[in-house]
N, C-alpha and C positions, 0 to 999 in steps of 0.2 A: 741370929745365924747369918752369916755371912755369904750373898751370892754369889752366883757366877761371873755376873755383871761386874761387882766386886772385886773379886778377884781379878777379872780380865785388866781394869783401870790400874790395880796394885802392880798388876805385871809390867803393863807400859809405860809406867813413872819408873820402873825399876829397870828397864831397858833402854828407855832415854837418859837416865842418868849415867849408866854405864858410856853409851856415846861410840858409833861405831857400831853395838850390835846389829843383828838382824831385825827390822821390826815387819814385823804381817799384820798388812793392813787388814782388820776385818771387814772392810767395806768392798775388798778385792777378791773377784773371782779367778783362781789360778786352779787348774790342770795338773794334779800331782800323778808327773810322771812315773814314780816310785810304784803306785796303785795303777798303772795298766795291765794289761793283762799281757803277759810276756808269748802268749801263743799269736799274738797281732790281730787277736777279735776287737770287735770297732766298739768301742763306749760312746753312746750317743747323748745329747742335751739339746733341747728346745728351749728355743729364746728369742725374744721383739730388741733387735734392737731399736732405742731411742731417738729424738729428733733432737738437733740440735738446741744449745740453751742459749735463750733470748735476753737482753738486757731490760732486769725488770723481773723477771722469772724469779720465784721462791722456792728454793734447789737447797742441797744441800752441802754444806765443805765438812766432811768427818761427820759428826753426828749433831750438827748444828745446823739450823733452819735459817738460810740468809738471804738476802735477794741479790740476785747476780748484777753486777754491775757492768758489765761488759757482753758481747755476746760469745758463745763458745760452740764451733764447729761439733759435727754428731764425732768427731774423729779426728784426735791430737796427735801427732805423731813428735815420739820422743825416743830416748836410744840411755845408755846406760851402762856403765863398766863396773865390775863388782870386783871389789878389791877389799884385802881386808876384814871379808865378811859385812860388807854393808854397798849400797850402792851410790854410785857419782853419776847424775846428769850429766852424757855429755854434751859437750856445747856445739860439736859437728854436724849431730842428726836434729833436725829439726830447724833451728837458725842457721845453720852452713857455716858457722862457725869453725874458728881453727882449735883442736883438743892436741896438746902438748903429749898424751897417753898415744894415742891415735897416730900422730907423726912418730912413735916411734915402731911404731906395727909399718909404717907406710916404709919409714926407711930401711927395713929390714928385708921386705920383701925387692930390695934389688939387689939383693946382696945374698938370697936364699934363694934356691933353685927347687929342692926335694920337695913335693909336693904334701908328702906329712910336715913337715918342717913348716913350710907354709900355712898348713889348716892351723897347725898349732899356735903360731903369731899369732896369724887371724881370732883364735878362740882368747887368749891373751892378753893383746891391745885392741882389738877395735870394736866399739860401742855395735851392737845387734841393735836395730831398727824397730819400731813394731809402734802400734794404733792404737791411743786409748779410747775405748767408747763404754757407753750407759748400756745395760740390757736389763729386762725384763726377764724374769725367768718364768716360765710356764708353771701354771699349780698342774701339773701331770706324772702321773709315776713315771715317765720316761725318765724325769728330772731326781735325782737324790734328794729326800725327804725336805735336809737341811738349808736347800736351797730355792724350794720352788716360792712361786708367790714372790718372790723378792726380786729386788732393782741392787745389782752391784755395777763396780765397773771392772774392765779385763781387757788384756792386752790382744790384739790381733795380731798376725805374726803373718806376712808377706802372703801366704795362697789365701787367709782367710779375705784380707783386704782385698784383693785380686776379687775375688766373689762377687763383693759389695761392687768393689769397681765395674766389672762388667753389667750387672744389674741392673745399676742406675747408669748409664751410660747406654742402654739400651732403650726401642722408644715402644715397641711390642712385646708383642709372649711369643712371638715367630711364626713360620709356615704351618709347623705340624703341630694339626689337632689333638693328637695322641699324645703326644711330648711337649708341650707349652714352656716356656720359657718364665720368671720371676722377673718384671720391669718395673725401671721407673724408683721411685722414694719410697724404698725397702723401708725406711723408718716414721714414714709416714704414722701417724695414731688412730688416723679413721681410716687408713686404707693399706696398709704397711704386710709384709711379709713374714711370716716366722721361719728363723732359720735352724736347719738342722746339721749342728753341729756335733760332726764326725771324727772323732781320735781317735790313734790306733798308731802301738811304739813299734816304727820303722827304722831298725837299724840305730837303737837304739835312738832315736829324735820321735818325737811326738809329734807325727803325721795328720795333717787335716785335709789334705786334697781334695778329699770326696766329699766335704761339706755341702750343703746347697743350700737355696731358698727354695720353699715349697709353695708353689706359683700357684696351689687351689685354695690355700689359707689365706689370700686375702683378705681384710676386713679389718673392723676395729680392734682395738689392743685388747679390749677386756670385753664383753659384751652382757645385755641385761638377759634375764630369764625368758625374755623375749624373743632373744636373739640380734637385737639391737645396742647402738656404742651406749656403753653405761659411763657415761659423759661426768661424774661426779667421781668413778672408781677411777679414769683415768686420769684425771686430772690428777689424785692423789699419785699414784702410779709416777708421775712423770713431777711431783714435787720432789720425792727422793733420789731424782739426777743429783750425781756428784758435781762439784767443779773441775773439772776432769783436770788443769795444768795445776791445782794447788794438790794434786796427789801424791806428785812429784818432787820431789828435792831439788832446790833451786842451784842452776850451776855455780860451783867453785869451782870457779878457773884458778884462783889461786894454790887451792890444795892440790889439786890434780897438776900442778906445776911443779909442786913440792914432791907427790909423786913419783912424776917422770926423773925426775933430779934422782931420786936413790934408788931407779932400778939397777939394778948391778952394781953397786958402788962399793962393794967388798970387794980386796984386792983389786982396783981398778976396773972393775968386770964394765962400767960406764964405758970407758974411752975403746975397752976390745969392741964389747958390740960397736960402739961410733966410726970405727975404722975397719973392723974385719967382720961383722957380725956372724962370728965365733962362738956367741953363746945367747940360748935364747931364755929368760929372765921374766919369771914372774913377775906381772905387777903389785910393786910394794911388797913383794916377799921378804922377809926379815933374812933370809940363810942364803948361801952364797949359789951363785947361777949355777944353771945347768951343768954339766961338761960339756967343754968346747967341741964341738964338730967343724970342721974346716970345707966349709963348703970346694967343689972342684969344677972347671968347667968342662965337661963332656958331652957327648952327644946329647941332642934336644928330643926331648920327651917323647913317643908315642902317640899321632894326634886323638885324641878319643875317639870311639866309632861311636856315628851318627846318632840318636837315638831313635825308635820307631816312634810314630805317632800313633798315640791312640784315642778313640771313641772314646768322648766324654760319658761318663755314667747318665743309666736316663733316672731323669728325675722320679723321685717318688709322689705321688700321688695322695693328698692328706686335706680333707676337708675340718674335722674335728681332729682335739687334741688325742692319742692312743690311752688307751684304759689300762693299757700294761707294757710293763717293762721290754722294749725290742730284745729277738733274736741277735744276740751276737753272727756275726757272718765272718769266717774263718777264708783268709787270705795265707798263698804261700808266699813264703819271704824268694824277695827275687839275687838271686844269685848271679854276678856277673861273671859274664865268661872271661876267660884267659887273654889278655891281649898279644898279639904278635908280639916277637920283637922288633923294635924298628932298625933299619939302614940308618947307616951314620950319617948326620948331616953338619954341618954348621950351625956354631951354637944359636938360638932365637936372637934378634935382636932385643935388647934390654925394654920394657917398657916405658914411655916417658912422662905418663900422668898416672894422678889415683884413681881414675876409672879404668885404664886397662890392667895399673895394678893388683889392683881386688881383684880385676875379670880374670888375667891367668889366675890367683890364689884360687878361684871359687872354681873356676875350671878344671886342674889340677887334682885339688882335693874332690871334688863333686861333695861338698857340704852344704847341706840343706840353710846350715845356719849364717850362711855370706849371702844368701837370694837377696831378705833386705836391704842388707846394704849397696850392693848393686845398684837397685832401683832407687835408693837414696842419692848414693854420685852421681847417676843417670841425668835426675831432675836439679842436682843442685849445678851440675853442669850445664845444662842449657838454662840456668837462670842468669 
């Protein structure tokens, strides 16, 4: 009889062959946003993440036991444009690289003003940011059956990174005894944090804000019946680290040149966007662009009202893993008020790099999903 295991091998020979399909990784932990819960109750998961992989380490690439030859950061940051139905590394995020796909989202946005128009470029051409890292997944019913006990790896997405960032960048647990604070090397094995990972679909995106570390779980990754680091469990634990850059599809600059070359190339739709950016044009869409919209110059936008600050969530409090399934906790969706009209002014001046580019698009639109890149031009700028 033929297993599952089986089966799963027959499928991925028969989807590489095709070439271009979708492949899922089964070594990848993903978030299916499809299964949240549309009333915006928070889905929670417990997880360690891992420490960094050493040269010499016996880790894993796919389902193959190797020794790392190089060392690898707890945290790869890589970016990605799906086109096609399949994904392209881009060469922007991560090496600062220049992406041919990318420069045409960047050129459009000076020549687009309408702040939907915008987010839509932005969703379009330019690679989304995000962190590969190793976790550990808690054996706890918090965690869905399928998953616990296990070490996959998964994308971090700008607030969860933010987390980590603060955490380890801090050198205490803080003033207040009541409200402790999660410091220091979150991924430590003997001394490391477990994090509680919060989702919950916000306007339609897949919200993790309210994440944290829980500053009282301190302690080894796995521990004996003792209560002590079970030093032999862990060890295994941290052999099935992926090689977090070979997960990745290596860039083709070439293809993605190839690309750029035939977005709009039906009836000339190339040279309109290059001159008037008149239509805006799926990447590598086979059918012909959009209809044109003529952008106009009019008065300048509305400048958005401030937003209030608010009171970071207090941490929860969690010495042992929970015996049961958390309470979902019901949030109302926040509704923005009406804004003014504004008084006519003179139009903005044009922006003159790619970071204030993105910064009005992301502005503009207020979409969750340009935060990374931001902070990607940010750092690639002052390098």
């Amino acid at each position: 009889m033929i297993t599952k295991e089986e089966i799963e091998k027959i499928r991925k020979r028969m989807l590489d062959k095709k070439g271009g399909g979708f492949r899922r990784d089964p070594t990848k932990f993903s978030v299916e946003k499809a299964k949240l819960p549309k009333s915006g109750a928070i889905v929670t998961y417990k997880l360690r993440l891992l420490p960094p992989v050493n040269k010499g380490d016996k880790v894993l690439d796919g389902d193959k036991l190797v020794v790392a030859e190089s060392d690898v950061d707890w945290a790869v940051e890589h970016g990605s444009h799906y086109i096609n139905n399949r994904f392209y590394e881009c060469p922007r995020i991560g090496d600062g690289g220049t992406c041919p796909v990318c420069d045409i989202g960047f050129g459009l946005f000076k020549k687009v003003s309408d702040k939907d128009k915008r987010s839509d470029i932005a969703k379009a051409y330019l690679s989304k940011g995000a962190w590969a890292v190793n976790a550990y997944f808690l054996n706890v019913q918090t965690n869905p059956e399928e998953i616990r006990g296990k070490v996959m790896w998964l994308d971090l997405n700008k607030s969860l990174y933010d987390i980590c960032d603060q955490c380890i960048m801090a050198d205490d647990a803080g003033n207040n005894e009541d409200d402790p604070k999660a410091f220091g090397a979150f991924f430590d094995e003997d001394e490391g944090f477990v994090l509680q990972m919060e989702v919950r679909l916000d306007n339609q995106f897949a919200s993790y804000k309210t994440s944290k570390f829980l500053p009282r779980t301190a302690g080894p990754l796995v521990k004996t019946a003792e209560g002590t680091a079970d030093a032999a469990r862990i060890k295994e634990i941290l052999s099935r680290r992926q090689i977090l850059p070979r997960r990745f599809e290596k860039v083709n600059l070439d293809e993605l040149t190839k690309i750029a070359a035939t977005i709009g190339d039906d009836d000339d739709g190339a040279a309109e966007v290059e001159e008037t950016a008149a239509s805006v044009v799926r990447p590598g869409s086979k059918g012909r662009p959009l209809p044109a919209v003529v952008e106009e110059e009019e008065e300048a936008p509305a400048a958005p009202a401030p937003k209030a600050k608010t009171k970071p969530a207090p941490v929860q409090e969690e010495e042992e893993p929970v015996a049961a399934a958390p309470t979902s906790e019901e949030e109302e969706p926040v509704v923005a008020k009406p804004k003014p009209l504004a008084a006519k002014k003179p139009a903005k001046a044009e922006p003159t790099n790619l970071s204030e580019l993105v910064e009005a698009a992301a502005e503009e639109a207020n979409d969750p999903e340009l935060a990374s890149l931001l902070d990607t031009l940010s750092k690639n700028k002052k390098k």
